[in-house]
VEXDREN-2710 file (C-alpha; in Angstrom, 1 decimal):
% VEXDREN-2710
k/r/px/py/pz
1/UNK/81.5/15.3/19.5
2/UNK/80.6/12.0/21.2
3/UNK/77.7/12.0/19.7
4/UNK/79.1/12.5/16.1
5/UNK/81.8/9.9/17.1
6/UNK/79.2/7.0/18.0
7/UNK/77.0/7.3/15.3
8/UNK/79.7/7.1/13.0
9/UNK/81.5/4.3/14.6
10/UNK/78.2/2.9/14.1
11/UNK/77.8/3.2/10.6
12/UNK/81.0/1.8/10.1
13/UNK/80.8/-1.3/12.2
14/UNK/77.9/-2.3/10.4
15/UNK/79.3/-2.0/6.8
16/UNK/82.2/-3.6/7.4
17/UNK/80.0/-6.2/9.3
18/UNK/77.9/-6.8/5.8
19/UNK/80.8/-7.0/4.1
20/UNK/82.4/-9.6/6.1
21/UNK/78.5/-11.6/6.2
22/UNK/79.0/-11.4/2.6
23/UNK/82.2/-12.4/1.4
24/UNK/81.6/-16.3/0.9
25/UNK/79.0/-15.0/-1.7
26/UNK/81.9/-13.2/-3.6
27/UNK/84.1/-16.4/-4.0
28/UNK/83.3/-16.3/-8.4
29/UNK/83.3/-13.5/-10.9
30/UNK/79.8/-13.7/-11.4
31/UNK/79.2/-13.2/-7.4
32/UNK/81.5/-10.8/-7.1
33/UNK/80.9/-8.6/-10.1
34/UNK/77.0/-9.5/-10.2
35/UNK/76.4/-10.8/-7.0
36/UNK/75.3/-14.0/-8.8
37/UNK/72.7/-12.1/-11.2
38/UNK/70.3/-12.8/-8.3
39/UNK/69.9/-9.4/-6.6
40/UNK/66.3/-8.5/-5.7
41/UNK/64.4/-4.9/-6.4
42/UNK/64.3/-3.4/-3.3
43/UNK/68.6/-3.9/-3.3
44/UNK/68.7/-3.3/-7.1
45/UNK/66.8/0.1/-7.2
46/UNK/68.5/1.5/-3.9
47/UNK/71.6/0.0/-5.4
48/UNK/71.4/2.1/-8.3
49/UNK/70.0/5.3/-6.5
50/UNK/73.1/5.5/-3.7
51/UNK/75.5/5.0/-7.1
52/UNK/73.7/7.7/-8.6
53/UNK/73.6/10.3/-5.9
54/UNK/77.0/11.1/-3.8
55/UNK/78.7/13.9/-1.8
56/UNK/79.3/15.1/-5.3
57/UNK/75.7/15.9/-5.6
58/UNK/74.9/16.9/-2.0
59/UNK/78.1/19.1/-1.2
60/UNK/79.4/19.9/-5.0
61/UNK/76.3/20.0/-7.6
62/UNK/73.7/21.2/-5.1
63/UNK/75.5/23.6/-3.8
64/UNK/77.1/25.2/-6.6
65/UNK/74.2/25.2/-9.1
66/UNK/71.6/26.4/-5.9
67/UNK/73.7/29.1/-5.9
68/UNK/74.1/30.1/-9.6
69/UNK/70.1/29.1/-10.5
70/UNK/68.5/29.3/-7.1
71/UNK/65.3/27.8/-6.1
72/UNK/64.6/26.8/-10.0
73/UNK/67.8/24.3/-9.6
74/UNK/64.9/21.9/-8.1
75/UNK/64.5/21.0/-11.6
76/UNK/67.5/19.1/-12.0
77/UNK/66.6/16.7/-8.8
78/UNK/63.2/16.3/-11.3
79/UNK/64.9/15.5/-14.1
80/UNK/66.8/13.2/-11.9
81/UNK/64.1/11.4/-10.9
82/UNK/62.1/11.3/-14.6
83/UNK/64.8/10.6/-17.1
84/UNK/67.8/9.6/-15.3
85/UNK/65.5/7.0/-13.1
86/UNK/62.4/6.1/-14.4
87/UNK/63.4/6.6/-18.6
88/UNK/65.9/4.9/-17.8
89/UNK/64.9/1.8/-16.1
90/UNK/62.0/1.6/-18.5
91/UNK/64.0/2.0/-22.0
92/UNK/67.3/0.2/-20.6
93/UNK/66.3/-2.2/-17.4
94/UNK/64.7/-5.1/-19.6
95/UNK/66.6/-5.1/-22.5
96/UNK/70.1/-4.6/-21.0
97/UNK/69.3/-7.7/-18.1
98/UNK/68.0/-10.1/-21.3
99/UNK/71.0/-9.4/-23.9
100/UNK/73.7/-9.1/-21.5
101/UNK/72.2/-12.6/-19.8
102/UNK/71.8/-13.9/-23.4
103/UNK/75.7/-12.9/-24.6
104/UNK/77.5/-13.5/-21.3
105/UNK/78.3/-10.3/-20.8
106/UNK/79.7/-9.4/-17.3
107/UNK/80.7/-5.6/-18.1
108/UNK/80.1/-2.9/-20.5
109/UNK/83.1/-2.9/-22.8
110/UNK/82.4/-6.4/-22.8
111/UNK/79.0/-5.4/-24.2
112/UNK/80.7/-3.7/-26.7
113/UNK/83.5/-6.3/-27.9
114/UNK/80.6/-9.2/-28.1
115/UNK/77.6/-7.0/-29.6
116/UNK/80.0/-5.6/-32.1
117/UNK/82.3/-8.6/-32.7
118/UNK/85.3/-6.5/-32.4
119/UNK/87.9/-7.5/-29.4
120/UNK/89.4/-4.1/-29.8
121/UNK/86.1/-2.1/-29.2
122/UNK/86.2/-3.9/-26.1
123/UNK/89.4/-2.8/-24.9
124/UNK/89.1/0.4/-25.8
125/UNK/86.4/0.9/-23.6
126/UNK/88.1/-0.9/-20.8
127/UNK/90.5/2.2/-20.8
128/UNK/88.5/4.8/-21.4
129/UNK/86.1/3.7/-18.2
130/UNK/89.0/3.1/-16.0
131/UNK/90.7/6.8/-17.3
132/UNK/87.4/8.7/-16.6
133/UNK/86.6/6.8/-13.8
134/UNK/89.4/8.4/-11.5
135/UNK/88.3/12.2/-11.9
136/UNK/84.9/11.0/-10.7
137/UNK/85.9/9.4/-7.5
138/UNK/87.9/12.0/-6.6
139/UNK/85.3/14.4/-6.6
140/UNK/83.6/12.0/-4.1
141/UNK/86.5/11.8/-1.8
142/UNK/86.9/15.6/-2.2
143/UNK/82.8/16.1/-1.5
144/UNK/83.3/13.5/1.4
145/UNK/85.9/14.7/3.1
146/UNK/85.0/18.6/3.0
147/UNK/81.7/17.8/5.2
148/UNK/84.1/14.9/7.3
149/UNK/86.8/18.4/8.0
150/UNK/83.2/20.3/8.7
151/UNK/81.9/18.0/11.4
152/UNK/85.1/16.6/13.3
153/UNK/87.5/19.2/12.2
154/UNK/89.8/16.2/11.4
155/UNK/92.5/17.8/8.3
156/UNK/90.8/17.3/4.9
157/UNK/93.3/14.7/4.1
158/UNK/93.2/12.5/7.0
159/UNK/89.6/12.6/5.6
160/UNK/90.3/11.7/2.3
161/UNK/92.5/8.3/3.4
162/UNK/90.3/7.0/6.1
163/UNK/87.3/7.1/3.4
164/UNK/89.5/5.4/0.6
165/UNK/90.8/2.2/3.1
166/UNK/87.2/1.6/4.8
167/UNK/85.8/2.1/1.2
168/UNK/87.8/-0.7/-0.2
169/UNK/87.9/-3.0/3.1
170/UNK/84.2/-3.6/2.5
171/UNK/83.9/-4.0/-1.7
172/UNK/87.7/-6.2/-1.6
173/UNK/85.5/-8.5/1.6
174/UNK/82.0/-8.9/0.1
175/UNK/82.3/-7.3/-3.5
176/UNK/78.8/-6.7/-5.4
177/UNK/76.9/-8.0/-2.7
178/UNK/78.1/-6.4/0.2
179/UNK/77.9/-3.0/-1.9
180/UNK/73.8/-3.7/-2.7
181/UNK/73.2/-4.9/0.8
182/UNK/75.1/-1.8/2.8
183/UNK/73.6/0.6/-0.3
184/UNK/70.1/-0.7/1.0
185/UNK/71.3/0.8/4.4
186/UNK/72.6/3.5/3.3
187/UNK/69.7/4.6/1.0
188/UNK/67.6/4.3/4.0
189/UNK/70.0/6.9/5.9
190/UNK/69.8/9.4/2.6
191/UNK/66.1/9.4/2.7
192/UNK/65.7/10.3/6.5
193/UNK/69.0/12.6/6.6
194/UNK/67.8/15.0/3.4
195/UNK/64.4/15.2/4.4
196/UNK/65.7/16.2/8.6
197/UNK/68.1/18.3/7.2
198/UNK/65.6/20.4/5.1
199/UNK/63.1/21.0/8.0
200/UNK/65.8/21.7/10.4
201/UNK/67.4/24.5/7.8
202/UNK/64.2/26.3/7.0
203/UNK/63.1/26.2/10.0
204/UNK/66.1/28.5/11.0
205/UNK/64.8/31.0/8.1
206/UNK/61.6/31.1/9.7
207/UNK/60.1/28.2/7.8
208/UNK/59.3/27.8/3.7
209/UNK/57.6/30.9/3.2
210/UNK/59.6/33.0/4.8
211/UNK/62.6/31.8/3.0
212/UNK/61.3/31.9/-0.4
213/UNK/60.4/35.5/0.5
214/UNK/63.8/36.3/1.0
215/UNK/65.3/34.4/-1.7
216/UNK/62.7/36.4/-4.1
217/UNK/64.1/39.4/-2.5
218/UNK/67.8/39.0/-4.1
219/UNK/68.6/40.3/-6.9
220/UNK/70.1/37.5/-9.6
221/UNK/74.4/39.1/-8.7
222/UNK/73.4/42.2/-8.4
223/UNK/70.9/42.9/-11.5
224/UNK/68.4/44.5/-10.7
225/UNK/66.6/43.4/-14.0
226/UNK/66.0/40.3/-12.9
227/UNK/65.3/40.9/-9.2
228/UNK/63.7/38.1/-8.0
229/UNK/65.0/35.7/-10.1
230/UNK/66.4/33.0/-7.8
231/UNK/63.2/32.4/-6.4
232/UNK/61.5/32.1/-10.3
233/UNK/60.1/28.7/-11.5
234/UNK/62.9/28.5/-14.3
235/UNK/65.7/30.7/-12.7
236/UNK/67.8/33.6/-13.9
237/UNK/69.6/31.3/-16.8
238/UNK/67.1/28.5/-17.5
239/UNK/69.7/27.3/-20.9
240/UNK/72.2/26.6/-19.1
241/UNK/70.2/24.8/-16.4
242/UNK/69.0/23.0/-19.3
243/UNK/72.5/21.8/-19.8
244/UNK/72.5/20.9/-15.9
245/UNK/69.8/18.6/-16.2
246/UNK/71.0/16.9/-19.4
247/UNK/74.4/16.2/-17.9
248/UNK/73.3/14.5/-14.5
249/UNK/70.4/13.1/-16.0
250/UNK/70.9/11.3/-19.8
251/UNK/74.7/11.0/-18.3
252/UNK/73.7/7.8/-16.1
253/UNK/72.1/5.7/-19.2
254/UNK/75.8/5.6/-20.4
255/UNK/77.8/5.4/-17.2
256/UNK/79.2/1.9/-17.0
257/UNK/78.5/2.3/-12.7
258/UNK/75.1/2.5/-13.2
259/UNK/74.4/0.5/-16.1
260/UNK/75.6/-2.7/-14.4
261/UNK/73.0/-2.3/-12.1
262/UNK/70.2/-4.1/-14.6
263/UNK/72.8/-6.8/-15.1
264/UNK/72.2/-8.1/-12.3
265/UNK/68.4/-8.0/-11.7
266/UNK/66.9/-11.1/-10.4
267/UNK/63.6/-11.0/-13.3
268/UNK/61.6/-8.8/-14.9
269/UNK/59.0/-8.9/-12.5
270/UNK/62.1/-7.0/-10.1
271/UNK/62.6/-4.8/-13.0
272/UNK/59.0/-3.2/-12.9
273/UNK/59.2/-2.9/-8.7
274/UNK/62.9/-1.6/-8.5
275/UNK/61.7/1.2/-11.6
276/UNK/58.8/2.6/-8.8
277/UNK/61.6/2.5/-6.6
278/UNK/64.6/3.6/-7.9
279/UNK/62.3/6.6/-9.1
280/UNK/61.0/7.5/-5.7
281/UNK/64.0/7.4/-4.2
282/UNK/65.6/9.9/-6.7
283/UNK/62.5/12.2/-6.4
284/UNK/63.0/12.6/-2.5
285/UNK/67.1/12.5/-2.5
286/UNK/68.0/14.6/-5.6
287/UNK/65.1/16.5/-5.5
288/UNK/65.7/17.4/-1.8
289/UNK/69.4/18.3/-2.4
290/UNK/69.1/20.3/-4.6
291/UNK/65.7/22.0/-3.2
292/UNK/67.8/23.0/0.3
293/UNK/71.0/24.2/-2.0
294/UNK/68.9/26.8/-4.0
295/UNK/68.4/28.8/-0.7
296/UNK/72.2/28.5/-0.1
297/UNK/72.4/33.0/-0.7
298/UNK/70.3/32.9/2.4
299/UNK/73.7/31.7/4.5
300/UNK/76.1/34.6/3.0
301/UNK/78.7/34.6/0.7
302/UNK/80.7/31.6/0.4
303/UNK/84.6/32.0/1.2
304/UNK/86.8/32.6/-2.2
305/UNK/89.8/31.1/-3.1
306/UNK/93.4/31.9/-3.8
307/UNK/92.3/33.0/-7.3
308/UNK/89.9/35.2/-5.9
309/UNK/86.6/32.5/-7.1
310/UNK/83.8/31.8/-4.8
311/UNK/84.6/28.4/-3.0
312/UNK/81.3/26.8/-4.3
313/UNK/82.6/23.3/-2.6
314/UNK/81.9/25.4/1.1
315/UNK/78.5/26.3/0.3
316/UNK/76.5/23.7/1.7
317/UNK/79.2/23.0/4.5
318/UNK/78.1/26.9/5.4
319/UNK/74.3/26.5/5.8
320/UNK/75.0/22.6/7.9
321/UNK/77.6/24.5/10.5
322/UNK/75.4/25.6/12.9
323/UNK/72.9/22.9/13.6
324/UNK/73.5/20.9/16.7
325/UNK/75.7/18.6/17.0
326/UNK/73.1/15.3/16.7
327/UNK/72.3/16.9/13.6
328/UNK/76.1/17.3/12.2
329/UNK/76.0/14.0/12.8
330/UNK/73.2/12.8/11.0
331/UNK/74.5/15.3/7.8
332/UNK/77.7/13.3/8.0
333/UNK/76.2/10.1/8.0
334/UNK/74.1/11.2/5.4
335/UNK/77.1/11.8/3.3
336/UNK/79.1/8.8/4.0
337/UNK/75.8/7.0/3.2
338/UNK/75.9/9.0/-0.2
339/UNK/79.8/8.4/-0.8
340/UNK/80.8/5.5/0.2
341/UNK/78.2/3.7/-2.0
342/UNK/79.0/5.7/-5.0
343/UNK/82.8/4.9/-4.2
344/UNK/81.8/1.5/-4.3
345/UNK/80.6/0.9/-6.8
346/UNK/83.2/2.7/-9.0
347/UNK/85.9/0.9/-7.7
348/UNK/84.0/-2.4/-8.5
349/UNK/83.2/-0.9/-12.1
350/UNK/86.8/0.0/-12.6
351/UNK/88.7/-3.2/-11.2
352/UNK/86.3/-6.0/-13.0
353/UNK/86.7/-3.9/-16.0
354/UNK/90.4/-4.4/-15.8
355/UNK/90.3/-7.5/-15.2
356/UNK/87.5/-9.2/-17.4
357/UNK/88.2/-7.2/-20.3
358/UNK/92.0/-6.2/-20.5
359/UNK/93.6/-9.1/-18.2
360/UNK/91.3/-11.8/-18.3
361/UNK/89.4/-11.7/-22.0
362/UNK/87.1/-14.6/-22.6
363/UNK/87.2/-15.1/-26.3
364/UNK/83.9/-15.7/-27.7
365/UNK/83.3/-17.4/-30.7
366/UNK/79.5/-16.3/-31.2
367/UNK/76.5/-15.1/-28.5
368/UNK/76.5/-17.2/-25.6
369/UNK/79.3/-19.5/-26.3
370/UNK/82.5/-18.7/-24.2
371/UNK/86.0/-20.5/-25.4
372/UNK/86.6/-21.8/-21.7
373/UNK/83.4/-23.9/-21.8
374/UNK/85.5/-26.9/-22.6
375/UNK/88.1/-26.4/-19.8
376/UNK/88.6/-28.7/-16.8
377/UNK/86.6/-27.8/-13.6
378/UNK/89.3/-27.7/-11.1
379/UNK/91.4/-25.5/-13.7
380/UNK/88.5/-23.3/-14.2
381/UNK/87.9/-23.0/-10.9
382/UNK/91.5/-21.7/-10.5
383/UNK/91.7/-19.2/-13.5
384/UNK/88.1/-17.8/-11.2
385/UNK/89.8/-17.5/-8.4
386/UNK/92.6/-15.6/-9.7
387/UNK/90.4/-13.4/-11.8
388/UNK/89.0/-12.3/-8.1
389/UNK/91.6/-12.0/-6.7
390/UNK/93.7/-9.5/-9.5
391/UNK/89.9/-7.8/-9.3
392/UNK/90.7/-7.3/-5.7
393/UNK/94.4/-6.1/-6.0
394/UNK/93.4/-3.6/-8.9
395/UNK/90.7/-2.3/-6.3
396/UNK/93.3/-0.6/-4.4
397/UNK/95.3/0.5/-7.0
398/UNK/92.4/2.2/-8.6
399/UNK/91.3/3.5/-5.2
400/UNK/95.8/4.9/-4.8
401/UNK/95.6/6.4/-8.5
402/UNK/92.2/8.1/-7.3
403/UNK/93.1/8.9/-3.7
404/UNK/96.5/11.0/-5.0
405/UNK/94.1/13.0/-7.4
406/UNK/92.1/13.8/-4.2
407/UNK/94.9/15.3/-2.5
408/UNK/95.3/17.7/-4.6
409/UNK/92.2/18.3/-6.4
410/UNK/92.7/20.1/-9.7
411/UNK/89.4/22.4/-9.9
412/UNK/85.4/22.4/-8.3
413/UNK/83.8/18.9/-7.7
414/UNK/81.3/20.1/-10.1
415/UNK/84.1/20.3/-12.7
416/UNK/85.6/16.9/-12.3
417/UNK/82.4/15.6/-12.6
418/UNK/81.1/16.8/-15.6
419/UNK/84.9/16.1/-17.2
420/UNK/84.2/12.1/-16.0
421/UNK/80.4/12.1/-17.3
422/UNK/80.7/13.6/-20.3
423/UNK/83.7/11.7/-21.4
424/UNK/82.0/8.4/-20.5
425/UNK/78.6/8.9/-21.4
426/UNK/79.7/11.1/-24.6
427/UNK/81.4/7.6/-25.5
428/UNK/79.1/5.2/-24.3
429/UNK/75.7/6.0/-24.5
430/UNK/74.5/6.0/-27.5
431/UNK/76.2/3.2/-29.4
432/UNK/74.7/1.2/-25.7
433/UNK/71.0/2.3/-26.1
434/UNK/71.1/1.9/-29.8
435/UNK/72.8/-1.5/-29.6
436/UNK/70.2/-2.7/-27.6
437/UNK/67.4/-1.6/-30.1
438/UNK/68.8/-1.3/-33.2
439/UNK/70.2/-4.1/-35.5
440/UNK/72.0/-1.3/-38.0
441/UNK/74.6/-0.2/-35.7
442/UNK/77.5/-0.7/-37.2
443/UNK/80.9/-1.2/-35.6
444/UNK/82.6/1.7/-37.2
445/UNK/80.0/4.1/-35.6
446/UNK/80.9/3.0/-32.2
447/UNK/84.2/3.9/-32.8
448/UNK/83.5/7.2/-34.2
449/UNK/81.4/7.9/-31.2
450/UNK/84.1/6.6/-28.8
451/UNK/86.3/9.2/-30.5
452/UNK/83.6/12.2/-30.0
453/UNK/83.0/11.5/-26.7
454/UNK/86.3/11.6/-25.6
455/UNK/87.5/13.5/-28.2
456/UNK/85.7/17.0/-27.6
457/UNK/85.7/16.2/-23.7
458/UNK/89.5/16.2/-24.0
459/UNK/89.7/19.2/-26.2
460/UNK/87.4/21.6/-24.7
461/UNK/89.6/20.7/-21.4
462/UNK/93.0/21.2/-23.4
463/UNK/91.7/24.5/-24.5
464/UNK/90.7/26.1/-21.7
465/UNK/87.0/25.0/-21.4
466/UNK/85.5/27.9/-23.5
467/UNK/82.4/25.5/-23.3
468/UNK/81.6/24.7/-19.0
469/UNK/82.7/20.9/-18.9
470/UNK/78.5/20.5/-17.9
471/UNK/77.6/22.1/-21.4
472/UNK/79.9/20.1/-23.4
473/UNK/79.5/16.9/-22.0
474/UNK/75.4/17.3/-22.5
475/UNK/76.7/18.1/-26.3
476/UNK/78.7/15.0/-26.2
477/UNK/76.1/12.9/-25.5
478/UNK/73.3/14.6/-27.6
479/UNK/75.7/14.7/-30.5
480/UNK/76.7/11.1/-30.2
481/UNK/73.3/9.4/-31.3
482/UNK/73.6/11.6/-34.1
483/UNK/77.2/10.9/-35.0
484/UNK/76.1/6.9/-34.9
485/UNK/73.0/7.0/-36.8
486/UNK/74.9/8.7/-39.5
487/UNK/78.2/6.6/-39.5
488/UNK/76.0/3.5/-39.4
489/UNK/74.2/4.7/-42.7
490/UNK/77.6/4.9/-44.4
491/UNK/79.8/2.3/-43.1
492/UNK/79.7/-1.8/-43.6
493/UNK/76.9/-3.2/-42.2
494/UNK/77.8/-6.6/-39.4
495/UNK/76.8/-10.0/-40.3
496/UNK/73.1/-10.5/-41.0
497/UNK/73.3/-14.1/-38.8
498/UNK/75.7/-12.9/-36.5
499/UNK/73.5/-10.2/-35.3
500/UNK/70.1/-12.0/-35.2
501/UNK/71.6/-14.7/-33.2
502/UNK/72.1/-11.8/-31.2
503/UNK/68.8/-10.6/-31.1
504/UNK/67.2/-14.0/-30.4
505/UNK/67.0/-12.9/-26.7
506/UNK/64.1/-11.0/-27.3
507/UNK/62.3/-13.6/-28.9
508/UNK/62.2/-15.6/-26.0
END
């Protein structure tokens, strides 16, 4: 227990530390949003990896879909690593840093409400990101905390309320800076905690070959038809792990969290490193979480719940228990590393959203001209100030909203996060991508996809989820290029002018 106690002490001295080092830099909106639009490759890619990957991944996702697809759920750390990192720095890192330099954009829905002219588009969004938002982050305080009552055996939700207040000591102190500076950290803690943790766990099954023997030798719930199945390269079920790999892998090129990211690359020069990166770095963490859950049958049957369902939230928990205590330690650093970043850098996501784009809307008249150009300094300098500090008072109110849903958590991590990702990128993603490509998106198409998204996210929910909430948010998001491309065909087309003064950014 000492042990377990330094190292964590630690690890919190030391983020708390950045983000008191960094706080002078998170004076402005830009620095604290942004961290100035100045934030390196090395801090950008890790930045973006930590945000990606969470106790919801490591306790909830690799756990419950190691169990269901076995060793074949590997796949979805792959398509981690390909589409949701690589594709997506490549087809969104460039384009996304030039336009939202060129229109001034600070946040998504502010994307939205300056690349479609439509003020209204851009407070839309601003609610729906802050609504599916909370689910989210309480699967990461629920994922957090379920390891935290694991390793200290300190009640779940003493667990859950230290997390939320040393969460939002260090993003309210440093803001965007202190979150890419203690993510660097933290990414560095990911990488050496998964791969430990895999060596020490095999090892205890007599090593890799021994444990895929075993896992080969079960039959897929008690089917003897597909005996073998879990150990397979594509898995007793390889549709729906399809829809797995969909979900937690497009899902990020619309997630507002993970977007901002390319915002605030220093060049394009940091965009080509941080891609190697931020690709590397999702190969060994995802890949390696979800590798070590698919041998999760090896470890017994998970406990079940009052409704008599298997606890898939325990699984990983089960197979960590009996290591020693240096390594219980490390696992729980591992996931703090994992959650707290994540945590981070929704509650940044969700409080500058608020603020910039329901509280404090800049009104701009065309791309790259903002209304409060012509205002004094000094008051300027005032209505930034007070722009921070609302950001920072709506931190901890979206952190309270999220914390209560944590206390009483409504269904698996899993769930909550396919509810929050499908809603979000179901919504967002493809009027984002095509908006940075195409000049034919029309405003009406956004909107139409804003109601899909949420619309059939909400309804599956309503009705009982006869679709998994990780099927229908991969339909959402598949479905919503097609429900803009075809709205765009039929609807009024923008201004000509307007929208090539909008593309000019690419010219340069």
């Amino acid at each position: 227990m000492f042990i377990k106690l330094l190292l964590t002490a630690i690890f919190l001295i030391v983020i708390i530390a950045v983000g008191i080092y960094s706080r002078k830099q998170a004076s402005s909106v830009e620095g604290f949003v942004l961290g100035g639009r100045n934030v390196g490759p090395w801090l950008s890619a890790f930045a973006y990896g930590t945000s990606y990957f969470s106790a919801v991944v490591f306790v909830g996702y690799a756990g419950q879909f190691g169990w269901k697809y076995g060793l074949s759920s590997t796949w979805i750390g792959v398509g981690n690593a390909v589409i949701g990192s690589l594709l997506a720095w490549l087809v969104l890192g460039k384009r996304t840093r030039q336009m939202t330099q060129h229109i001034q954009s600070r946040t998504m829905p502010d994307f939205f409400g300056t690349r479609f002219n439509s003020q209204m588009l851009r407070v839309t969004a601003s609610i729906i990101a802050f609504v599916f938002l909370i689910p989210y982050t309480a699967g990461v305080y629920k994922g957090i905390s379920t390891l935290f009552e694991m390793g200290f055996g300190i009640p779940y939700e003493y667990c859950v309320v230290i997390m939320a207040a040393l969460t939002a000591v260090y993003v309210i102190l440093g803001g965007y800076r202190a979150t890419a500076l203690n993510d660097f950290i933290q990414g560095i803690i990911m990488i050496f905690g998964i791969v430990t943790i895999i060596a020490v766990v095999l090892n205890t099954q007599g090593g890799l070959s021994a444990a895929v023997s075993k896992m080969a030798a079960i039959p897929a719930d008690g089917n003897p038809q597909v005996n073998g199945g879990f150990a397979s390269l594509w898995g007793p079920d390889p549709l729906n792990l399809l829809g797995v790999v969909i979900l937690t892998s497009l899902g990020t090129w619309g997630l507002p969290q993970m977007v901002g990211k390319f915002y605030s690359v220093t060049d394009e020069a940091a965009i080509r490193r941080g891609t190697v990166i931020s690709t590397l770095f999702a190969f060994i963490v995802s890949g390696g979480c979800y590798f070590l859950g698919g041998f999760g049958r090896l470890f017994g049957m998970p406990p079940t719940l009052p409704n008599g369902r298997l606890d898939f939230d325990a699984i990983i928990p089960s197979m960590l228990v009996t290591l020693p205590d240096a390594l219980i330690g490390l696992v729980v650093l591992l996931v703090l590393s994992a959650s707290m970043s994540t945590l981070a850098s929704l509650v940044l996501t969700s409080s500058s959203t608020m603020t910039l784009d329901l509280i404090y809307r800049d009104k701009k008249s065309q791309p790259g001209e903002v209304e409060t150009g012509s205002i004094d300094a000094a008051v300027a300098d005032k209505i930034e100030h007070r722009k921070v500090i609302v950001m920072r008072v709506l931190i901890v109110f979206f952190i309270a909203i999220s914390l209560l849903i944590a206390l009483n958590p409504p269904t698996f991590i899993a769930q909550m996060m396919g509810i929050s990702w499908g809603a979000l990128a179901g919504a967002f993603l493809a009027p984002f991508m095509l908006g940075l490509y195409w000049k034919g998106v029309t405003p009406s198409s956004v909107w139409a996809c804003f109601t899909w998204g949420v619309g059939i996210t909400v309804v599956n929910m309503l009705l009982g989820n006869p679709f998994s909430p990780i099927n229908c948010g991969a339909i959402a998001m598949v479905g919503g290029f097609v429900v803009v491309w075809l709205v765009s065909l039929f609807t009024t087309k923008m201004s000509k002018t307007y929208v090539d003064r909008i593309f000019e950014c690419y010219k340069k």
